[in-house]
C-alpha positions, -999 to 999 in steps of 0.1 A, spaced: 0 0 0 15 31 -10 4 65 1 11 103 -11 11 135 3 14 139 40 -14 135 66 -26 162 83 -34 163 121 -58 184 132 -45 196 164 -78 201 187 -70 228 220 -98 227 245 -109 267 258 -89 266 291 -53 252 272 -60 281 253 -64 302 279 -35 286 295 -12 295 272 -22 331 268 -14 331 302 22 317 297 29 344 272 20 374 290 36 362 324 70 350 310 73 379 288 78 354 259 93 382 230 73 381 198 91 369 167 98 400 142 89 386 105 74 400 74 62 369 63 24 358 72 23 330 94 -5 307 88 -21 271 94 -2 247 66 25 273 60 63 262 64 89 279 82 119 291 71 150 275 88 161 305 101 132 309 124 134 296 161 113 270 174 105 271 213 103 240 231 65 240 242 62 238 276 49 210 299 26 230 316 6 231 281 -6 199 287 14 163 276 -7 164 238 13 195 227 49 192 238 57 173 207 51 203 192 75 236 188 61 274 187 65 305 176 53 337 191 42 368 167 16 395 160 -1 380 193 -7 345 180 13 314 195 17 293 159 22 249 171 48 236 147 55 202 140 93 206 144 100 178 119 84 196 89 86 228 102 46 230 94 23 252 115 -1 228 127 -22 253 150 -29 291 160 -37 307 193 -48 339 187 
């Protein structure tokens, strides 16, 4: 069985994770990424931008995933395909 293209996750955040993380990002002062670009679900990242580790206390489900903080949206990667998976606005 052969298969093409990649399969897409949908990454499902529940209100209070959300909320959570807002949270994290105002109290640790996280500094917002400076880009030009447009950031959006699907979109890849250049290799020059920085992935964050996510943090445990986002809950065990995300900290596969990496993040990036701009315009006031916390963008999930998936850190092997440097794909935004998810946005928190």
């Amino acid at each position: 069985m052969t298969t093409t293209g990649a399969a897409r996750a949908t990454v499902q955040i529940e209100p209070e994770t959300r909320t959570r993380i807002r949270s994290y990002v105002t109290e640790h002062k996280v500094r917002p990424l400076a880009t030009t670009e447009r950031m959006a679900v699907g979109a890849t990242l250049p290799s020059d931008v920085e992935l964050v580790a996510v943090p445990s206390e986002w809950g065990p489900s995300l900290t596969k995933f990496r993040y990036v903080y701009s315009n006031d949206r916390v963008m999930l990667v998936d850190p092997g395909s440097r794909t935004v998976v998810h946005e928190i606005d």
